[in-house]
ROLUM-752885 format. One record per residue (C-alpha): residue in three letters; x, y negated, z. Coordinates in steps of 0.001 Angstrom, whole numbers. Example, Ala and Ser with C-alpha at 12.3 -4.5 7.8 and 13.67 -1.06 7.14 Angstrom:
2
NODE   rest         u         v         w
NODE    ALA     12300      4500      7800
NODE    SER     13670      1060      7140
***
This chain:
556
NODE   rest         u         v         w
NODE    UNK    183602    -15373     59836
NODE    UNK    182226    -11767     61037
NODE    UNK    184546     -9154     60242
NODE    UNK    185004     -5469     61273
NODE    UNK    188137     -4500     63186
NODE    UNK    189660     -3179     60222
NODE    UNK    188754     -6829     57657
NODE    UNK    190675     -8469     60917
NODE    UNK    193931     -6337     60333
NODE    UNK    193925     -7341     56924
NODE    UNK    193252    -10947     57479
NODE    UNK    196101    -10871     59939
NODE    UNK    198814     -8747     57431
NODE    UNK    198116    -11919     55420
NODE    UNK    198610    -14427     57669
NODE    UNK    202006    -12714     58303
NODE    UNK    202910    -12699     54987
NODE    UNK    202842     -8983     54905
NODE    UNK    202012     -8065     51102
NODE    UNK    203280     -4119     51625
NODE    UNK    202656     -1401     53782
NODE    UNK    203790      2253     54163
NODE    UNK    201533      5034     55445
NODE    UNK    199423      7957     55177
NODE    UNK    195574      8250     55512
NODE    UNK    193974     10244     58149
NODE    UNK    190452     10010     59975
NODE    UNK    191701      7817     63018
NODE    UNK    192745      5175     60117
NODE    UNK    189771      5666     57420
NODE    UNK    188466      2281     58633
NODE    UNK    191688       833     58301
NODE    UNK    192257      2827     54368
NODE    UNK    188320      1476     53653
NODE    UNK    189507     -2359     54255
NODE    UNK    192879     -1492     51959
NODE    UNK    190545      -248     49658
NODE    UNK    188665     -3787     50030
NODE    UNK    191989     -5834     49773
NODE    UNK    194452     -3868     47289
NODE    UNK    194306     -6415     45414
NODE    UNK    196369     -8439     47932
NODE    UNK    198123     -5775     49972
NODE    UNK    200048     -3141     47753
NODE    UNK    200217       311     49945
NODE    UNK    202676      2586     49217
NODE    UNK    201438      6477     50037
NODE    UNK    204617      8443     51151
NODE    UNK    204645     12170     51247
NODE    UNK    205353     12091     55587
NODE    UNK    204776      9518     57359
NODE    UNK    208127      9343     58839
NODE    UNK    209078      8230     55135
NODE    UNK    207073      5549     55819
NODE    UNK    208506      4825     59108
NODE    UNK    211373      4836     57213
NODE    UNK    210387      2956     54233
NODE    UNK    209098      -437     56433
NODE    UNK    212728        42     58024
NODE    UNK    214043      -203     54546
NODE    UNK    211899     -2894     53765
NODE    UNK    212989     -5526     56710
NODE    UNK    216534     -4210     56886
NODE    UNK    216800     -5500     52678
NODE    UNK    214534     -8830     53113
NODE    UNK    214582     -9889     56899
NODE    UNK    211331     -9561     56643
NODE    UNK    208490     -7236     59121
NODE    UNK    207974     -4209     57618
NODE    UNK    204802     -2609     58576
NODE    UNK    203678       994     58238
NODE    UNK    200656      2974     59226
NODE    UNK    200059      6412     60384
NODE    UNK    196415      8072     61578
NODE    UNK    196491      9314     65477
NODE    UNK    198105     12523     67021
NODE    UNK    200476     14175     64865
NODE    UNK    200237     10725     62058
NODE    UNK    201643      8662     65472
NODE    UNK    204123     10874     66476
NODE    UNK    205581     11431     62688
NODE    UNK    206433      7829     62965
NODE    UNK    208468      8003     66145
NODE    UNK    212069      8582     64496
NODE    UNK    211235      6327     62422
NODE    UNK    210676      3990     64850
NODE    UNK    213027      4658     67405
NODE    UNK    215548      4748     64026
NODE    UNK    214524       850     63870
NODE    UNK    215083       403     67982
NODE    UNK    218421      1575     67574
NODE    UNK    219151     -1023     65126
NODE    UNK    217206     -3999     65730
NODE    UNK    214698     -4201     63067
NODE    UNK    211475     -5733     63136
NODE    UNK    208994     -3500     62375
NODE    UNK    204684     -3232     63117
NODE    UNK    203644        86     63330
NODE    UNK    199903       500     63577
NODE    UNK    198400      3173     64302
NODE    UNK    195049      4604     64785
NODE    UNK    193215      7011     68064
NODE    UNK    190822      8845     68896
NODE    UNK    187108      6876     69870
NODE    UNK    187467      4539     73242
NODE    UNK    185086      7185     74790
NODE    UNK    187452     10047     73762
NODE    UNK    190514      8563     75217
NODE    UNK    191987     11112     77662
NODE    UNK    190014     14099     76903
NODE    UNK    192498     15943     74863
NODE    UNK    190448     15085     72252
NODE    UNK    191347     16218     68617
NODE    UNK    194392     14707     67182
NODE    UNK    194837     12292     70204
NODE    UNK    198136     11284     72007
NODE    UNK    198908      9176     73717
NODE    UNK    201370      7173     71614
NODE    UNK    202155      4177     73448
NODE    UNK    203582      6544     76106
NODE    UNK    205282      8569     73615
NODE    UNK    206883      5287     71999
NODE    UNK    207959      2788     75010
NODE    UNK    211306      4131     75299
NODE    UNK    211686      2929     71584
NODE    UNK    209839      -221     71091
NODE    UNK    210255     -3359     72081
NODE    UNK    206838     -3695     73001
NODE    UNK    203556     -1507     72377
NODE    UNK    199904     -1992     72923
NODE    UNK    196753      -445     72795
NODE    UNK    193779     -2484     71545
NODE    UNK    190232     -1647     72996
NODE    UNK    188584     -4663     72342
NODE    UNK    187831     -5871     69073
NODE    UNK    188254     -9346     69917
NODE    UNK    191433     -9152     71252
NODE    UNK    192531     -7306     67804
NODE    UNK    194129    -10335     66179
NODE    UNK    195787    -12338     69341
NODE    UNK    197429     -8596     69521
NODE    UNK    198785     -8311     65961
NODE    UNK    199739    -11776     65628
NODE    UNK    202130    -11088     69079
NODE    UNK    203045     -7624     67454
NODE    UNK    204652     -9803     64584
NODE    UNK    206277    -12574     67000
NODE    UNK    207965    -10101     69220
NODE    UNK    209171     -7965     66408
NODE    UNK    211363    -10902     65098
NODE    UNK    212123    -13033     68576
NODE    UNK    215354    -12929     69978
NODE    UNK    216963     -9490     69629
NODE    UNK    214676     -7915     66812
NODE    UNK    212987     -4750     66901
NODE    UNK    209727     -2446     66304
NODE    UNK    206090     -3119     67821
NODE    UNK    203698      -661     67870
NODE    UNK    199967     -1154     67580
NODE    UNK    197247      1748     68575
NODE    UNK    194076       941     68141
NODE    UNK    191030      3566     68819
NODE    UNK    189094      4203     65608
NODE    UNK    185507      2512     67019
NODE    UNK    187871      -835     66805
NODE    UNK    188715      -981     63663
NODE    UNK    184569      -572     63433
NODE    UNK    183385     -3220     65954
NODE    UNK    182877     -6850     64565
NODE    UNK    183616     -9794     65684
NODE    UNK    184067    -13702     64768
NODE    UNK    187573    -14146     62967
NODE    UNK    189340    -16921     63029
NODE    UNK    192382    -17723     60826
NODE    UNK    195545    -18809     62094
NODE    UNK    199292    -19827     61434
NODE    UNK    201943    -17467     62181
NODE    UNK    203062    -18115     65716
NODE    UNK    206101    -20021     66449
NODE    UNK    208981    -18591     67760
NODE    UNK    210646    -19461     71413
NODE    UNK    213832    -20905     70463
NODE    UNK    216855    -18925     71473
NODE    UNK    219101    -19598     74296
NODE    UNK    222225    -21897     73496
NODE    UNK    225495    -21158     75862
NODE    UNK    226410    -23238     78580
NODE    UNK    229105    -26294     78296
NODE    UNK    231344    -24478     80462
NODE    UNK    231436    -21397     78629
NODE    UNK    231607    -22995     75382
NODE    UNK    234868    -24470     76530
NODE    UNK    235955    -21507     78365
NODE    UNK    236026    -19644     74483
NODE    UNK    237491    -22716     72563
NODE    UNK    241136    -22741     75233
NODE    UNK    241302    -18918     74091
NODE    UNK    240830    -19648     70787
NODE    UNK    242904    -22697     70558
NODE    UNK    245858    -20219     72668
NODE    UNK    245711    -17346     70573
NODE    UNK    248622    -16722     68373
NODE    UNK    247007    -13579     66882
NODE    UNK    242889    -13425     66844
NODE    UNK    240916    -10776     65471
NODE    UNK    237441    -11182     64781
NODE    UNK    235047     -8122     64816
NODE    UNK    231292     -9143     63392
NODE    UNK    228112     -6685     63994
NODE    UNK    224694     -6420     62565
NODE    UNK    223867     -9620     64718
NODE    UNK    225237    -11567     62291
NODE    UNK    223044    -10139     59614
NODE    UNK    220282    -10189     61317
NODE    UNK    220984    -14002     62388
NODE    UNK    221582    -15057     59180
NODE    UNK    225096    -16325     60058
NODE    UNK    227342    -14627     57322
NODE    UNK    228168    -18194     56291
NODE    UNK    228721    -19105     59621
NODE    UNK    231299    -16492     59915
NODE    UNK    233249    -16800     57316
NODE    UNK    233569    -20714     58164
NODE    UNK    234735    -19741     61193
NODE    UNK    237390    -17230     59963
NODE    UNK    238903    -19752     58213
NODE    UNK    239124    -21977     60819
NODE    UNK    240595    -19509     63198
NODE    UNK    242419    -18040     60446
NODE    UNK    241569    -14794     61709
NODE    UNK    241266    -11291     60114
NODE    UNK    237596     -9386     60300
NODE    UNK    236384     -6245     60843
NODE    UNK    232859     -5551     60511
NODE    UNK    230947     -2965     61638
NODE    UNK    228681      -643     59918
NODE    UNK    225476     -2703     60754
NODE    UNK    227523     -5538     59188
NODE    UNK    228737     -4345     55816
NODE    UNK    228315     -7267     53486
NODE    UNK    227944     -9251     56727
NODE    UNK    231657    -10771     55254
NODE    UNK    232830    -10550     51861
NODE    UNK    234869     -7444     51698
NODE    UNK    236987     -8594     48519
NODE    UNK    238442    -11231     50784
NODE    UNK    242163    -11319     51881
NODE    UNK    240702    -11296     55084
NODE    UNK    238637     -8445     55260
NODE    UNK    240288     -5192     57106
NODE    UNK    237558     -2504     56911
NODE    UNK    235585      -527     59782
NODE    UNK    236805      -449     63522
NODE    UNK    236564      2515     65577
NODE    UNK    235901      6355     64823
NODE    UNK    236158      5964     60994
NODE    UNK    238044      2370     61069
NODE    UNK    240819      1663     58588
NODE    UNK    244647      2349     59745
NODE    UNK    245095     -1921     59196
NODE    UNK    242271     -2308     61521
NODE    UNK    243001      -252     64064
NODE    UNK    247047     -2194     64027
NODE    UNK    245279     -5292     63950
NODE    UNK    243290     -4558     67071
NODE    UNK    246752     -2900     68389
NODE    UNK    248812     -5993     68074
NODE    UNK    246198     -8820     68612
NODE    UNK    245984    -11394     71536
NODE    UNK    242368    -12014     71655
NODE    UNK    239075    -10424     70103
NODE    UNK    235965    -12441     69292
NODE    UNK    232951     -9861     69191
NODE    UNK    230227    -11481     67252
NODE    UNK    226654     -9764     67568
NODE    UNK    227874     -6682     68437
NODE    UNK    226869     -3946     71081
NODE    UNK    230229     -2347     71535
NODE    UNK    229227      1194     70304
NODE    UNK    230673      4052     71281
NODE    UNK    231519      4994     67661
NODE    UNK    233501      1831     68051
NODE    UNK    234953      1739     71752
NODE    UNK    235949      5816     71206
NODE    UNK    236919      5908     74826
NODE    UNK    236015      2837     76335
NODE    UNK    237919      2866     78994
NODE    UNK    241024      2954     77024
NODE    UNK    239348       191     74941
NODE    UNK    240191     -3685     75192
NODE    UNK    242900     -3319     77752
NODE    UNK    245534     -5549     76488
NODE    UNK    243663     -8452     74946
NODE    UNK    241172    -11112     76280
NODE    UNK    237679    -10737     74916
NODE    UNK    234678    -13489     73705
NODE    UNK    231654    -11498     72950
NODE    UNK    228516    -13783     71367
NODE    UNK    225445    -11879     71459
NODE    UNK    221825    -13020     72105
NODE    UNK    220947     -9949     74439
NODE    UNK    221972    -10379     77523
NODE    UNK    222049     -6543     78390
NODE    UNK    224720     -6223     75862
NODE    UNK    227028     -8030     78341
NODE    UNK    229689     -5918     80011
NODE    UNK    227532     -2559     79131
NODE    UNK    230125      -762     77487
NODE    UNK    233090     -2986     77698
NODE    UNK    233644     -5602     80290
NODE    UNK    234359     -9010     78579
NODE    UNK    236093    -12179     79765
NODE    UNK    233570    -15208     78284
NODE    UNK    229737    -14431     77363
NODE    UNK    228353    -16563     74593
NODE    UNK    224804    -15392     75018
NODE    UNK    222675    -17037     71946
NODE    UNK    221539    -16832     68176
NODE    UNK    225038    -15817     66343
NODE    UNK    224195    -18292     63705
NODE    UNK    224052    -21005     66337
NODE    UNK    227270    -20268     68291
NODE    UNK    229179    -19954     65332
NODE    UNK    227974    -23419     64294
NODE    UNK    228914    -24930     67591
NODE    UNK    232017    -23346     67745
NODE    UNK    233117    -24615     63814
NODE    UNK    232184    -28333     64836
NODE    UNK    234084    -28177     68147
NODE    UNK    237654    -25753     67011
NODE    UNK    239996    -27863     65096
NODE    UNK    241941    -25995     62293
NODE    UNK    243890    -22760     63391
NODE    UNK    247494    -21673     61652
NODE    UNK    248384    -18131     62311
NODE    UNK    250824    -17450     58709
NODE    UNK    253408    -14630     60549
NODE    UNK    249960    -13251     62125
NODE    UNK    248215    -13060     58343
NODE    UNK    251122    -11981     56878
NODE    UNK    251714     -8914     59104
NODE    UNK    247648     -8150     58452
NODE    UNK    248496     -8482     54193
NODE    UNK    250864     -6011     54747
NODE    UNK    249264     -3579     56577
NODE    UNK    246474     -3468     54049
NODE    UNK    248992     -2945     51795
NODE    UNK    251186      -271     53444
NODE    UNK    247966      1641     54361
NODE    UNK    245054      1837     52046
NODE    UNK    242169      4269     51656
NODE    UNK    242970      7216     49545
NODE    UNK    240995     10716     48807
NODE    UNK    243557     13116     46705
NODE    UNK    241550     15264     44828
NODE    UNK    241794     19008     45995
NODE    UNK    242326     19900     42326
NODE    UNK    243343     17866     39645
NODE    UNK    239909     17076     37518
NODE    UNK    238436     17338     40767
NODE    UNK    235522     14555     41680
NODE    UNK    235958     12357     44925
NODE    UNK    233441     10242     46271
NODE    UNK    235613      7330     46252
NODE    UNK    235905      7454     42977
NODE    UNK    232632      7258     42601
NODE    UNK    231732      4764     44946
NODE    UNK    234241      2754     43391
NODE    UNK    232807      3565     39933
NODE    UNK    229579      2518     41435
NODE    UNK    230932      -898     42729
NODE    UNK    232246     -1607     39582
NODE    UNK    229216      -424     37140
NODE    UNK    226794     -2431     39666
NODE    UNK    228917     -5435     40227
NODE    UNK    229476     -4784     43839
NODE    UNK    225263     -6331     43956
NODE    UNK    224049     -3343     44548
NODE    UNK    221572     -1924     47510
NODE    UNK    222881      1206     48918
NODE    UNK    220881      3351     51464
NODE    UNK    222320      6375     52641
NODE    UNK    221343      9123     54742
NODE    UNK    223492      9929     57854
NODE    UNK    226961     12046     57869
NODE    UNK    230154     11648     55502
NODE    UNK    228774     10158     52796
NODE    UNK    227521      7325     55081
NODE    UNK    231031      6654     56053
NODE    UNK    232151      7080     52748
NODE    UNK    229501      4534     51280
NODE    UNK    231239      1753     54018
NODE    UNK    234364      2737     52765
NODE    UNK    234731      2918     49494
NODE    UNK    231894       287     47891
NODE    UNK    232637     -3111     48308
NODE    UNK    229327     -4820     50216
NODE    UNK    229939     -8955     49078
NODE    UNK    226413     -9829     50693
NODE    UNK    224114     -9604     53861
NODE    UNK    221851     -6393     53402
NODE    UNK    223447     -4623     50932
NODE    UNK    223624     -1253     53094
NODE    UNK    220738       103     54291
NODE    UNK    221612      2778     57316
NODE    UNK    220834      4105     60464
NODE    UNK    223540      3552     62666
NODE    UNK    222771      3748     66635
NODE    UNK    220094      6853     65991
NODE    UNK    222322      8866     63029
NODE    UNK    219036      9870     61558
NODE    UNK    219745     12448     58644
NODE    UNK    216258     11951     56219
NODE    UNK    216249      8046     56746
NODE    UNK    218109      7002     53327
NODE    UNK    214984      8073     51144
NODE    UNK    212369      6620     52298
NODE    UNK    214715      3404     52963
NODE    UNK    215489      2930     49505
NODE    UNK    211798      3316     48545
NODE    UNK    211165       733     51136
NODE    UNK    214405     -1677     50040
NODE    UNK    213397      -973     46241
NODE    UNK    209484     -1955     46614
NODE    UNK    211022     -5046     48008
NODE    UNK    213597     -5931     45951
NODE    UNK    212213     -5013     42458
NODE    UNK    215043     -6402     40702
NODE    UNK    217868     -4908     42399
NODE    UNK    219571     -1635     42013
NODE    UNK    219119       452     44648
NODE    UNK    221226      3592     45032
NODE    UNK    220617      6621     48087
NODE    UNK    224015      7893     49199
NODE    UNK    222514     11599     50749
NODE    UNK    224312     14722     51195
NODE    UNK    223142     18198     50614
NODE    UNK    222283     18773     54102
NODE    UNK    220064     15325     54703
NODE    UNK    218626     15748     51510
NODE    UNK    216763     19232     52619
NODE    UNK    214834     17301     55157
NODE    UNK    213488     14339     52670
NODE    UNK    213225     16018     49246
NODE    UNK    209510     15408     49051
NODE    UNK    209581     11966     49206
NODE    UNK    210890     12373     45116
NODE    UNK    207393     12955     44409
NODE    UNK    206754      9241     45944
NODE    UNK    209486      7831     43657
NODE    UNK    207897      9472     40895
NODE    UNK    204166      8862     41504
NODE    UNK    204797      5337     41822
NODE    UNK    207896      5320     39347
NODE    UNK    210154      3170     41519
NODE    UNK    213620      3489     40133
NODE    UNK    215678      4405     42852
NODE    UNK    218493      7083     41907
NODE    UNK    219185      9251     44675
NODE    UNK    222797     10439     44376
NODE    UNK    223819     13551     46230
NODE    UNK    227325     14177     47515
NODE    UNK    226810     18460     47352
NODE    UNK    229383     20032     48958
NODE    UNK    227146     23050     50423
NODE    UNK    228239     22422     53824
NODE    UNK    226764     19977     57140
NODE    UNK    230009     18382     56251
NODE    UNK    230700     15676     59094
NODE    UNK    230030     18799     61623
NODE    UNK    232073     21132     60053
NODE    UNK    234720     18661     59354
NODE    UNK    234862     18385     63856
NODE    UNK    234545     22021     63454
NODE    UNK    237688     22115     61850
NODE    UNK    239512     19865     63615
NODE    UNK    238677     20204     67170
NODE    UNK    237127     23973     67241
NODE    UNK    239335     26124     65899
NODE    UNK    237954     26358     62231
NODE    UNK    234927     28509     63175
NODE    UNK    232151     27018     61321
NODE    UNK    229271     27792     63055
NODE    UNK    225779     27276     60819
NODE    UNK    227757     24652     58824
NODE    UNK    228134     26247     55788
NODE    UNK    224662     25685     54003
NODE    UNK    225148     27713     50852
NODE    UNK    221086     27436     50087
NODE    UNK    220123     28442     46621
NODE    UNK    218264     25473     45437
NODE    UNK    218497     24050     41930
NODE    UNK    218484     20737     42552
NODE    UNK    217859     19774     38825
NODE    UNK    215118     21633     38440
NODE    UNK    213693     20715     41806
NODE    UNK    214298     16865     40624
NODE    UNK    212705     17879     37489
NODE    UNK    209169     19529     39099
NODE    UNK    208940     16077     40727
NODE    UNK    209061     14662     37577
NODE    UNK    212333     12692     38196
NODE    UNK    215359     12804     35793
NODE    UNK    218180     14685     36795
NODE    UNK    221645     14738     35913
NODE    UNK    225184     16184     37158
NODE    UNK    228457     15436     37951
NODE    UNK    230789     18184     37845
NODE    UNK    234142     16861     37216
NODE    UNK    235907     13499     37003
NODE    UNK    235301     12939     33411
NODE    UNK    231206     13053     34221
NODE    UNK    231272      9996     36361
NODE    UNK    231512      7088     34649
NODE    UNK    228940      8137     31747
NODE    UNK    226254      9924     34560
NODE    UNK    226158      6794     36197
NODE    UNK    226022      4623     33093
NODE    UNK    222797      6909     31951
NODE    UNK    221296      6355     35651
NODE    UNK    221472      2777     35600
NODE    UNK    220313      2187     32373
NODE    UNK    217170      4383     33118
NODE    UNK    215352      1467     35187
NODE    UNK    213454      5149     36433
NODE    UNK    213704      7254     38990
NODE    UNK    216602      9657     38842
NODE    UNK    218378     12468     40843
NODE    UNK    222324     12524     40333
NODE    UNK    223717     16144     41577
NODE    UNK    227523     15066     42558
NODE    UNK    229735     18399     43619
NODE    UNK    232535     17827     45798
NODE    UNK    234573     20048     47718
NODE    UNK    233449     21103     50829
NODE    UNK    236766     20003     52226
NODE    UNK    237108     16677     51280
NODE    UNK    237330     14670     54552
NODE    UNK    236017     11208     55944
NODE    UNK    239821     10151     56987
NODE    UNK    241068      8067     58874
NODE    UNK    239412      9374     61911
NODE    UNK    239652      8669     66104
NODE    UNK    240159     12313     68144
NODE    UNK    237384     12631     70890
NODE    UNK    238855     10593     73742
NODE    UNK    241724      8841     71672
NODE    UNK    241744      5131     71721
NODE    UNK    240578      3069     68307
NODE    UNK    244663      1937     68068
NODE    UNK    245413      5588     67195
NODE    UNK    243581      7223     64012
NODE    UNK    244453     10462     62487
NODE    UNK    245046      9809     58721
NODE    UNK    245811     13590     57530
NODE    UNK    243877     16940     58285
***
């Protein structure tokens, strides 16, 4: 059939079962908005207030389902809006489609209004990026776009195509999602090299990353920590990864890891690493990091090999499909004295915020409210600073893609437009923003998205009146001088809730919680939750610039 550039992107959103985008309109993309127009009956679009929101929102969208989130910006400033966005998703691994619209073929390279080059701007963080100036090449493009964005390692694609494209016409022919190349599988040798040092080790700790999420291998893993009867850590790209009611479960590793996690890594024999990157946020000082213990890191990049930490057997391959091959092969693992010593350092050292003043609300205590209110089911985004770690902390993630964050880029303003995106997808889910005050400044518009389109996500603000993760390494490690860390801005965040036409409600004291957050979640509506906290409370423990992960400070 004859179709214009733009029918074609349509046809192909379909074929990818892509029923949602995020965007903005602009003239680079009123082709593209004309064939939405066309098609809305089949493709919902969701109109964000920025278009890195939207960026943002797609993120959202494939972190929650698994799915490809797609979003769509016009050229020139409309592209680059979508960069942190995008480069947010890079960090991560998430498979996301941008498209987005140029200047005329003939225009291209002239400085022409509202052009840039965006591919340029964007192959640092994508996995791959193209420019379309042929109409008939439109579709073989987007249907790749798709593929790459969920083979092997995911991650973003970007698609520019000029705006005389998404005009031209050609013959369209449907097809079936492409297939994708089957992942590499680890050698014999290695295999066996892993299973003596598992079938050695007296004390094994397993540490699981956001490959394991993204694999779809939580099952796998927790098969397999029973049958090395091993504790787990997971990392922040892997909270719900493992069930964290289980005996088993220790907490975070790393800068903000829990004091049993840190012992565990202290005292064990042998780390498995599965899907994980080795972050610096987890290393601390890497070369301090892993010294003592052999190491089995599973990952499907091979990049990720001896990068940041030099490892003694590479699984490279699918988690999901390791961990299976592994669990047929290991027999049944006893470690009692090992679990034992791992029960009671959970017990001898467990999270704990002390209220500054007696009446005084913490955030674990409501995060723990939360947990309990929503059933530990809930979908919590967050922004980026303390409340992010004190999200991971203090709510207790059961399930793959319960937490929504930006982890490798730390982007403050992601949470809102995530939780539109995770919310749009998950319709009957609860889905809660963690933000703080300072975050919050840089995404408040996007409450006029939840409102026009009355998606019921309650944004809950941790306001404290300071950039508090900052000023908390202010405090510590320069001298107390808070430089430009103490916000003190005048807003009234009810009333700015309010002229968005979202509900808005406070907590002020310890005896608000429980009944604010009982109102919230039985609104099934958008509302705005103004938490104060002191601007001293703390994300504790914590790793010293330098220190190793063994070593957290658990007082300031």
């Amino acid at each position: 059939m004859l179709l214009t550039g733009a029918q074609i992107i349509m046809e192909c959103l379909l074929e990818q079962h892509a029923d949602t985008v995020f965007g903005y309109p602009g003239g680079a993309v009123l082709n593209i908005y004309d064939a939405l127009y066309e098609y809305q009956d089949r493709i919902r679009h969701i109109e964000t207030a920025h278009e890195q929101a939207a960026a943002h929102a797609a993120d959202g969208y494939a972190r929650s389902t698994g799915k490809t989130g797609v979003c769509i910006a016009t050229s020139g400033p409309g592209a680059t809006n979508l960069v942190t966005g995008i480069a947010t998703a890079y960090m991560d691994s998430v498979p996301v489609v941008a498209i987005t619209g140029n200047v005329n073929r003939d225009l291209l390279g002239l400085d022409s209004f509202q052009e840039v080059d965006i591919t340029g701007v964007t192959m640092p963080v994508t996995k791959h990026n193209f420019i379309v100036k042929d109409v008939e090449k439109l579709a073989p493009t987007l249907r790749d776009a798709f593929r790459i964005a969920q083979e092997g390692r995911k991650g973003p694609v970007l698609v520019d195509i000029p705006k005389d494209v998404t005009a031209a016409k050609c013959e369209f022919t449907p097809a079936s999602p492409c297939a994708k190349k089957a992942a590499p599988i680890p050698g014999a040798d290695q295999l066996e090299q892993a299973l003596a040092l598992l079938r050695a080790s007296k004390r094994p700790f397993l540490y699981a990353g956001g490959g394991v999420i993204s694999s779809g291998a939580s099952g796998e893993l927790a098969a397999f920590a029973e049958k090395l009867d091993a504790p787990v850590s997971c990392s922040l790209m892997c909270q719900g990864g493992f069930d964290q009611q289980g005996s088993r479960y220790l907490g975070l590793l790393g800068m903000h890891g829990t004091k049993a996690s840190a012992l565990a890594m202290k005292h064990c024999d042998l780390f498995v690493a599965v899907g994980t990157r080795f972050s610096d946020r987890v290393t601390c000082n890497a070369n301090l990091f892993g010294k003592h213990f052999p190491i089995i890191q599973i990952d499907i990049d091979p990049a990720e090999f001896n990068k940041n930490v030099m490892v003694d057997v590479e699984l490279r391959g699918d988690a999901q499909q390791v961990l299976e091959s592994l669990n047929a092969a290991l027999e049944q693992q006893s470690h009692p004295d090992w679990m034992r010593d791992i029960a009671s350092w959970k017990e001898n050292y467990p999270l704990f915020q002390k209220p500054s003043v007696p009446g005084c609300v913490t955030p674990q205590e409501v995060l723990e409210t939360l947990d309990v209110l929503t059933n530990s089911s809930a979908i919590l985004t967050t922004e980026v600073g303390q409340h992010q770690m004190w999200a991971a902390q203090f709510y207790r993630f059961r399930t793959p893609r319960q937490l929504v964050t930006s982890g490798g880029l730390g982007t403050m303003g992601f949470g809102l437009g995530a939780a539109i995106g995770a919310q749009v997808a998950n319709p009957d889910r609860t889905v809660v923003n963690i933000a703080g005050d300072g975050s919050f400044h840089m995404n408040c518009n996007e409450l006029s998205t939840l409102s026009k389109y009355q998606i019921p996500v309650i944004e809950l603000l941790f306001n404290n009146s300071v950039l508090g993760m900052v000023r908390q390494w202010q405090k510590l490690f320069y001298g107390g001088r808070f430089s430009q860390t103490t916000l003190e801005r005048p807003t009234n965040y009810e009333l700015l809730a309010q002229a968005f036409g979202v509900k808005a409600l406070t907590i002020r004291e310890s005896a608000d919680v429980r009944p604010v957050l009982e109102e919230a979640l039985a609104a099934h509506a958008p509302v705005f939750i103004n938490c104060l906290i002191d601007k001293d409370c703390n994300v504790l423990p914590m790793v010293a610039p330098g220190a190793s992960p063994e070593e957290p400070i658990l007082t300031m």
